[in-house]
MARVEX-146421 format. One record per residue (C-alpha): x, y, z. Coordinates in steps of 0.05 Angstrom, whole numbers, padded with zeros to 5 digits, always signed. Example, Ala and Ser with C-alpha at 12.3 -4.5 7.8 and 13.67 -1.06 7.14 Angstrom:
<sites>
+00246-00090+00156/+00273-00021+00143/
</sites>
This chain:
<sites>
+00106-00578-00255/+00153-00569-00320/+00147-00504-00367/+00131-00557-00417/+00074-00574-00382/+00047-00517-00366/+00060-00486-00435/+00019-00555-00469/-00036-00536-00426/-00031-00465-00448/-00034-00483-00520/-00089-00516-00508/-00131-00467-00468/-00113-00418-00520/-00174-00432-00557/-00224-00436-00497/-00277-00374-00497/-00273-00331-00444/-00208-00356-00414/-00163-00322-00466/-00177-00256-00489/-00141-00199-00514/-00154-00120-00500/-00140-00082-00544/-00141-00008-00564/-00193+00016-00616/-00149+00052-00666/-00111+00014-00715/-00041+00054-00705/-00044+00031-00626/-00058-00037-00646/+00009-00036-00685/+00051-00004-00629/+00016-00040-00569/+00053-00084-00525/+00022-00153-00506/+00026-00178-00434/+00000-00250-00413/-00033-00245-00346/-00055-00312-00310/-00077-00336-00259/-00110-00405-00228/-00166-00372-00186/-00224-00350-00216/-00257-00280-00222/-00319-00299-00181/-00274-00344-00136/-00229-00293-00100/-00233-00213-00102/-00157-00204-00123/-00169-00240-00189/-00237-00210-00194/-00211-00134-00181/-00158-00145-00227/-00199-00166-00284/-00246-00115-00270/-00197-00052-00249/-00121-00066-00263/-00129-00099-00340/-00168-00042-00362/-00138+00015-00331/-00061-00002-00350/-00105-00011-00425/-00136+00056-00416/-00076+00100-00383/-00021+00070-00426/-00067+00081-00488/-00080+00155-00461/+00002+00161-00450/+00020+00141-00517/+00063+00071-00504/-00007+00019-00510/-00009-00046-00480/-00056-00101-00487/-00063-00169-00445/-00079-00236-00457/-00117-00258-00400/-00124-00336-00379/-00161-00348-00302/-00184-00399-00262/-00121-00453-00298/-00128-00445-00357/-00056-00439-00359/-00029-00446-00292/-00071-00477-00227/-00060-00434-00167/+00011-00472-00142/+00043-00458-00216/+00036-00387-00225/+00098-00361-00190/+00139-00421-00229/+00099-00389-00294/+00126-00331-00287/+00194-00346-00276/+00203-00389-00346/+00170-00337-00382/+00107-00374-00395/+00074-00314-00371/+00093-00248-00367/+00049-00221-00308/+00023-00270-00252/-00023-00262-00195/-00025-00317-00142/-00035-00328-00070/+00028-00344-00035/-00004-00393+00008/-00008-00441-00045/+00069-00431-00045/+00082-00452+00027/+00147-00487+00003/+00175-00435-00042/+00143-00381-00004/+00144-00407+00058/+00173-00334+00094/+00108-00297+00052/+00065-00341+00091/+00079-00310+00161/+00000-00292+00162/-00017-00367+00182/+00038-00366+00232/-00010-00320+00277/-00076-00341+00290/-00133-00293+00304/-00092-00238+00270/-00142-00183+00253/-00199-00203+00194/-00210-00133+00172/-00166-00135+00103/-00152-00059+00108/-00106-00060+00166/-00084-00129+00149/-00059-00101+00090/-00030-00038+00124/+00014-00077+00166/+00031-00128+00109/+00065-00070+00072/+00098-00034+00137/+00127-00102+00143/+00143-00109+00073/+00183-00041+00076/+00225-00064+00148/+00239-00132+00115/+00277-00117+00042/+00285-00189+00042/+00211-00204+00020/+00212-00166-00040/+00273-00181-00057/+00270-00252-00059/+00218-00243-00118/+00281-00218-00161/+00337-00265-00130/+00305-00328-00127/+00248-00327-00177/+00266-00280-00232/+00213-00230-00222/+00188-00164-00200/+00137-00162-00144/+00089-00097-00160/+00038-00104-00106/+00013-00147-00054/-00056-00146-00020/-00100-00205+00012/-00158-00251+00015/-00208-00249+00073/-00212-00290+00133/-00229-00365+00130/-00280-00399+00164/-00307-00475+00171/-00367-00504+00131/-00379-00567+00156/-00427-00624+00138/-00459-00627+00217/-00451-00566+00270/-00396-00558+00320/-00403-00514+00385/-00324-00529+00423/-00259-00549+00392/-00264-00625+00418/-00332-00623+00373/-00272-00629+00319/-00241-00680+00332/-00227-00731+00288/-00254-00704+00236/-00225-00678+00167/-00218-00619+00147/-00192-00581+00086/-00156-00529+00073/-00102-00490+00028/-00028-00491+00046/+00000-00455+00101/-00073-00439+00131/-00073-00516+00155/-00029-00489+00211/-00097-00472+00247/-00126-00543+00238/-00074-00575+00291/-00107-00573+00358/-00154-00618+00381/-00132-00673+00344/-00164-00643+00269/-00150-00681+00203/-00119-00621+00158/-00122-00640+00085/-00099-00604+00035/-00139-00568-00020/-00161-00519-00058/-00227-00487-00098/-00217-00535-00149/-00231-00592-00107/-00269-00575-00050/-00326-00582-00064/-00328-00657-00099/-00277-00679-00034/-00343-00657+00014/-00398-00683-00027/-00358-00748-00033/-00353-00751+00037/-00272-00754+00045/-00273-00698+00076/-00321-00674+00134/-00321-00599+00124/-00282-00544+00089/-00228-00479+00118/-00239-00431+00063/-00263-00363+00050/-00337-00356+00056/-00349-00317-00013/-00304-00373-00043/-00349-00427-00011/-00404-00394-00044/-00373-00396-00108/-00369-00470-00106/-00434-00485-00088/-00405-00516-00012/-00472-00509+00018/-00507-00560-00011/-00460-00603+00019/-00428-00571+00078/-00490-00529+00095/-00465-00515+00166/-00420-00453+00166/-00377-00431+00231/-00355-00368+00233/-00281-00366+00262/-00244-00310+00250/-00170-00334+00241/-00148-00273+00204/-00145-00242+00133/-00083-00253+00094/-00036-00211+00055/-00019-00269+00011/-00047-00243-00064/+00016-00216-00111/+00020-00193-00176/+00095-00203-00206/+00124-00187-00275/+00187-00235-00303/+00247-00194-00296/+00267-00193-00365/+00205-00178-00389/+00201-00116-00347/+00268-00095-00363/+00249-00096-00437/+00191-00052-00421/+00193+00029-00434/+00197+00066-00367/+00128+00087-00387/+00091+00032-00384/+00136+00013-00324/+00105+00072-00287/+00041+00045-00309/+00037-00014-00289/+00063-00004-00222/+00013+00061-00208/-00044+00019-00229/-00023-00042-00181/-00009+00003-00121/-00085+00016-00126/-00105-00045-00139/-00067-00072-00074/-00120-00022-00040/-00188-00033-00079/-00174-00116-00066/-00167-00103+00006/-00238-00060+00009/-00263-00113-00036/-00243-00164+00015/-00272-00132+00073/-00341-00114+00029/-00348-00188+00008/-00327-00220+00086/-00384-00169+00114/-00444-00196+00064/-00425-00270+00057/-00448-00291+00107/-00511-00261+00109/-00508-00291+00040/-00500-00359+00065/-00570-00350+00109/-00606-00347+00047/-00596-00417+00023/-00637-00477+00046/-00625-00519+00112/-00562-00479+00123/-00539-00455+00188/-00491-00395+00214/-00455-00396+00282/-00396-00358+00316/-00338-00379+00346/-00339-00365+00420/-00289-00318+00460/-00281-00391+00507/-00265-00432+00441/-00224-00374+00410/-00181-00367+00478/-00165-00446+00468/-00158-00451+00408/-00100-00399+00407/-00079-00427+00475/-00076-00494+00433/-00028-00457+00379/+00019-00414+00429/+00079-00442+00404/+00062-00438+00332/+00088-00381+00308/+00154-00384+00347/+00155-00448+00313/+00153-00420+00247/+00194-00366+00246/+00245-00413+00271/+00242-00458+00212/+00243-00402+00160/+00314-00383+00205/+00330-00458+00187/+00311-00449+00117/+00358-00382+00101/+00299-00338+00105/+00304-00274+00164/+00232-00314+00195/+00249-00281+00272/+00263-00218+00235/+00186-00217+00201/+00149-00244+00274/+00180-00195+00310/+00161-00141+00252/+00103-00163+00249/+00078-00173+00314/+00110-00099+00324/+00065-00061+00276/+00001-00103+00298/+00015-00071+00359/+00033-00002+00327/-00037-00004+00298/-00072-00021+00358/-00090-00089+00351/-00092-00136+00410/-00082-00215+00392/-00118-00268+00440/-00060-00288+00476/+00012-00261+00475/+00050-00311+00434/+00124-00325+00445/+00160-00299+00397/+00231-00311+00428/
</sites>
């Protein structure tokens, strides 16, 4: 998408309640010194807990610290699109559209596609917390990913956290991996790496559209978080939900354009990026909180069912995706990106931290 695009949506949404809104200090003399940040993103609040922790956390703490530090700063604040849907944001941010972004890299599989090394390992662990702990160990053995941000995109990464686990909600119940075949499911970017075996229709989606692609029936069920399933109402329509347990991600950024940092003061600098660091940590607890009751949230709604992946189907289904994430890595090599260099860090600190996969996956 162009920057004039996205800016003639942007003018347009400018008006829309609740998508645009500015925070500001309550004394007139801040008002006049405060610096104004747009902050976007194309997920929702209610959607995903990275949007919905930085609405409610990072926006006004950076408002109330740099207030209480004497450099304010206010933000204009557009979710869920109203300026950029959730493949735009990192091109947002990098023509200035923007100033501060938060997106999932998944949705970014082609730009991206070495921040996407989650979906390369299936059955990773699904507890956020140490998902994100060994995102950032590998984040600090592999300069390249932060980098990157700055090099290729013209922006400075802050923090990075994750999004729970996904799971299947399907329109009829499946017990075994050939239950699925055949049929269509859909999913976000890189995560349709887990849809390959058994001969699975991935199709490829996101919040925005899930829910009218199951209802219509061109699609048979739905690989998605489960609070985000809730959010969209994907029970009434794909009441069936299969707990799998592929893995949590460490996919959620927040970024800042370069030059619009480098006009900040050092102040609000330090701000930002003490505010983010803790955000990277309350998203991940938030994760984990809203994997544990979802599904118990999902019980409560009529004719719906809840099931569990097996350890039999969950040994397969790995066994089905061995070569996957040698696969990967391989083609980030091919693509000028250090992707054996990330595997073998990453696959390193999983086992630092005590975490045992299903299967040892080739990684050489």
């Amino acid at each position: 998408m162009t920057t004039t695009s996205i800016s003639r949506r942007r003018a347009l949404a400018g008006g829309a309640a609740g998508l645009s809104v500015a925070l500001i200090g309550t004394k007139a003399s801040a008002q006049a010194r405060a610096i104004n940040l747009r902050i976007a993103s194309g997920h929702t609040t209610a959607a995903l807990a990275y949007v919905g922790v930085a609405d409610s956390f990072f926006i006004p703490e950076v408002v109330r610290r740099s207030r209480e530090r004497g450099h304010p700063v206010t933000f204009t604040v557009s979710w869920g699109g109203a300026v950029t849907r959730v493949n735009e944001t990192l091109e947002a941010v990098q023509n200035g559209v923007v100033d501060v972004g938060l997106f999932l890299a998944t949705f970014e599989a082609a730009r991206l596609f070495s921040h996407n090394w989650h979906p390369w390992v299936p059955f990773a662990p699904d507890n956020n917390a140490l998902q994100i702990k060994v995102t950032h160990e590998v984040y600090e053995r592999v300069p390249f990913l932060r980098n990157v941000f700055e090099q290729r995109f013209g922006q400075r990464m802050i923090a990075v956290s994750g999004a729970p686990s996904v799971d299947l909600a399907t329109r009829t119940p499946w017990n075994r991996l050939e239950d699925l075949r055949g049929r269509r499911i859909a999913g976000a970017g890189a995560l349709l790496n887990f849809l390959r075996p058994g001969g699975i229709v991935g199709v490829q989606g996101s919040l925005a559209d899930f829910f009218t692609s199951a209802q219509s029936g061109v699609v048979d069920g739905v690989m998605t978080v489960t609070a985000g399933k809730i959010a969209i109402r994907l029970y009434e329509v794909n009441p069936h939900l299969h707990v799998t347990r592929f893995g949590a991600s460490g996919s959620a950024h927040i970024t800042v354009n370069s030059d619009r940092w480098r006009s900040l003061p050092r102040p609000v600098q330090d701000t930002l990026q003490e505010v983010a660091s803790e955000w990277q940590i309350k998203t991940a607890e938030e994760n984990d909180r809203l994997y544990a009751t979802a599904v118990d949230q999902w019980r409560t709604f009529p004719n719906t069912t809840v099931s569990y992946m097996s350890d039999e189907t969950r040994l397969a289904w790995a066994q089905a995706l061995s070569g996957l994430p040698l696969e990967q890595a391989r083609e980030a090599d091919r693509r000028g990106m250090p992707g054996s260099q990330i595997l073998r860090t990453y696959m390193e600190r999983l086992e630092a931290n005590n975490f045992r996969l299903p299967i040892t996956y080739p990684i050489a």
